[in-house]
N, C-alpha and C positions, 0 to 999 in steps of 0.2 A: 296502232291505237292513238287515236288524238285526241288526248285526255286535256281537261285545263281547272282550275280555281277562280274562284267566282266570288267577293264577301259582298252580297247583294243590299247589304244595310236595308233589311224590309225586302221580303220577296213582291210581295203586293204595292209595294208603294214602287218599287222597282219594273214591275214586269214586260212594260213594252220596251226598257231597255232590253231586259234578259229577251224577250223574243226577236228585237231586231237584231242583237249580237247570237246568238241561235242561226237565225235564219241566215247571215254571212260565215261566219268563223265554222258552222256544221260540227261540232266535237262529237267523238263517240260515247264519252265521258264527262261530267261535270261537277264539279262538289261546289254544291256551294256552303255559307257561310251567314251570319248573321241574318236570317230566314223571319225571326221572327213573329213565328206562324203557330201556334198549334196545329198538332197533327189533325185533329177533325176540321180544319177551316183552312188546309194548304191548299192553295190553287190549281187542282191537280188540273181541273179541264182545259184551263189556259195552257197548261204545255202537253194533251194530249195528240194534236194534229204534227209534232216532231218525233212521235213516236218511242218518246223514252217510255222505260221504267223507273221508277222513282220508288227509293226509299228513303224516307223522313225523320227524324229525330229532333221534336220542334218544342218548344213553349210558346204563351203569349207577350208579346212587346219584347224580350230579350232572347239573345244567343240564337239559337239553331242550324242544324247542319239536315243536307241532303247529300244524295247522290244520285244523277239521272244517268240511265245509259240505252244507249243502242240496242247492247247484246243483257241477257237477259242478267237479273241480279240475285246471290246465293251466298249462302251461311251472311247474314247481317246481323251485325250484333252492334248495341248502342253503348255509352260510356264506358268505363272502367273494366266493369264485370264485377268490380266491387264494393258490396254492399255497403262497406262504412264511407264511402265516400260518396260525395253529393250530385244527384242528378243535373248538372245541369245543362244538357243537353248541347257539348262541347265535342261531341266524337259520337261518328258512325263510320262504321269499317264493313266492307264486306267483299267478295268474290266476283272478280268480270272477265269473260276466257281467260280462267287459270291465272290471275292477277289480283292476289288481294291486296285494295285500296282501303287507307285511312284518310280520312274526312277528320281537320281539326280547325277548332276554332279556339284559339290560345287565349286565357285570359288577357286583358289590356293589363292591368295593375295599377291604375287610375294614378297612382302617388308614392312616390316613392317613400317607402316606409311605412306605409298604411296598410291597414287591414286587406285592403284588395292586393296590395303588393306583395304581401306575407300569401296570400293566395295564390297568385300569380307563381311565386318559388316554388309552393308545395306543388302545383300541377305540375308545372314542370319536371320536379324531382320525381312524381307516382309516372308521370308519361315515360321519364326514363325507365325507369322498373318495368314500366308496361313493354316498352321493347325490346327490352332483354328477355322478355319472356316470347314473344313473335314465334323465334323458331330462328332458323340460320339463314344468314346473309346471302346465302343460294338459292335461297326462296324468292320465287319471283312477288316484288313488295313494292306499293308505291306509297308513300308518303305525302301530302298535301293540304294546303291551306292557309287562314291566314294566322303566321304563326307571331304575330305580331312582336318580331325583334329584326331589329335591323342590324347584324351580328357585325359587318365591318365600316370602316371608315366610309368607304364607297357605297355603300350600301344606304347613307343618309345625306341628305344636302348640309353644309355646312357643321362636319363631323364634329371639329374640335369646339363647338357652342355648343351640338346636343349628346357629348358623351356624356355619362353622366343621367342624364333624364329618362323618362321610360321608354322604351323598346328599343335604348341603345342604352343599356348600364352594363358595367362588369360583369354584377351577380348573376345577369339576363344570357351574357357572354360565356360565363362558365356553366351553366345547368344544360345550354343549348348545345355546347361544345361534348359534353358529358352524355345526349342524348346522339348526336350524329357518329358519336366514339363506336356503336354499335355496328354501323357499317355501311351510315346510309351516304349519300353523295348527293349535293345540292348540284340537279342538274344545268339549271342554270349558267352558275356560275362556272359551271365545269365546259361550255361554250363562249362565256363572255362574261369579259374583264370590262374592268374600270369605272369610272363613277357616272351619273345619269341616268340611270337604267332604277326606273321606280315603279311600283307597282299601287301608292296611296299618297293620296295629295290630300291634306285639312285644306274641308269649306273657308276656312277663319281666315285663310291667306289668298287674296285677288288673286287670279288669273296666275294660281301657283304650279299648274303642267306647264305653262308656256313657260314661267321662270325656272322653270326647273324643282322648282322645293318640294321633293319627295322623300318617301321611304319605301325602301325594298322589303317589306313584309309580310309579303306572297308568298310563297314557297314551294317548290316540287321538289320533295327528293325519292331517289330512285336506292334500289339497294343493290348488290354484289351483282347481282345475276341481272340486273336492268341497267344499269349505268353506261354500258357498250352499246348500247339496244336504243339509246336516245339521239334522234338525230336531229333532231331542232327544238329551240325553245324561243318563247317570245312573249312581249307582253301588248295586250292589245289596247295602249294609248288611249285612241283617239274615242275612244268607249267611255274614257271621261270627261271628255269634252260635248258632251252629249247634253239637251237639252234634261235638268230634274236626275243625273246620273248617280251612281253613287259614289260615293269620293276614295274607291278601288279601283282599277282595274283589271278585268281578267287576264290570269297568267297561263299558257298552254307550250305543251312538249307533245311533240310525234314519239313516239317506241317503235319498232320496227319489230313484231313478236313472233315475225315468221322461224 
């Protein structure tokens, strides 16, 4: 299975990226990320000629999560599962040969200390809870999206200016730490070390892939029973250097699920 993550900033404003990255990379799997579509006005006909299935979980102008796949898609369910907490359209999970995938798109937290930021903790804390309750870490699970923290020093361009700031703060460090406690492994990183390797470059910074000025706030992770089963991971660059791109990159991992 060649699954990958996708935060398309605007499916529609996006799409002849997403179909010329499609039409080379070929995944079996796709989640993407800031879709920003209601479900009645998602572009399903533009990706019916690659033959996915597509299930959606979208609003209008903000957030949205999908997932397209090859082989067919079963048991999907959208956020939480619980009622006291807010729809917004930040998780969709469901079954693809005998591999249930989660679909996240993690709050930003806009400021630190702000109301969005206080948001930002509590999702993260109810996400924790949410995968303690999965089932066991022998369950074949995959985990992905964009989880918008960039957990080590390596993982952002000039660490020691943005520790501290959003998607690299402590408090970001400790909920994230407390959710992958459960059993999951950032496959990634469990192929490749060291700094460089980014998966989002801000518009606000000229010609910031060439310079390097990224963050790693992609993510695949794999659980107990998949983590031996990952044979490659990578992130597909030059997809942001594309003309009107989005200022992510797609990140993709091989499984081997024979």
């Amino acid at each position: 299975m060649k699954i990958a993550s996708f935060n398309v900033n605007s499916v529609r404003a996006r799409m002849p990226r997403l179909i010329e990255w499609l039409e080379e990379a070929n995944p079996d799997v796709v989640a993407l990320q800031e879709t920003k579509v209601e479900d009645g006005t998602f572009p399903f006909a533009d990706l019916e000629p690659f033959g996915y299935h597509i299930s959606i979980h979208g609003q209008k102008s903000y957030n949205g999560v999908a997932i397209l796949s090859r082989s067919p898609i079963s048991d999907v369910e959208t956020g939480f599962g619980d009622e006291a907490w807010p729809t917004d359209c930040r998780i969709i999970r469901a079954v693809i040969d005998g591999v249930q995938i989660i679909n996240t798109y993690v709050p930003n937290g806009t400021k630190v200390g702000g109301d969005k930021w206080e948001y930002k903790m509590a999702w993260l804390e109810h996400f924790g809870k949410f995968c303690r309750d999965l089932g066991s870490t022998s369950d074949k699970i995959i985990w992905l999206g964009d989880i918008n923290i960039a957990p080590k020093p390596e993982d952002v361009y000039e660490p020691e200016r943005h520790v501290g700031d959003v998607g690299h703060h402590p408090d970001e460090f400790a909920r994230l730490e407390r959710i992958v406690d459960w059993g999951w492994t950032d496959v990634f990183r469990q192929q490749t070390q060291g700094p460089g390797h980014y998966t989002f470059w801000d518009f606000r910074l000229p010609n910031s892939v060439q310079r390097k000025l990224g963050w790693r706030i992609d993510h695949i992770y794999a659980s107990e029973a998949l983590k031996s089963k990952c044979e490659r991971v990578w992130v597909d660059e030059h997809v942001r250097l594309r003309e009107k791109p989005s200022d992510h990159a797609p990140i993709l991992a091989e499984f081997d699920l024979d």
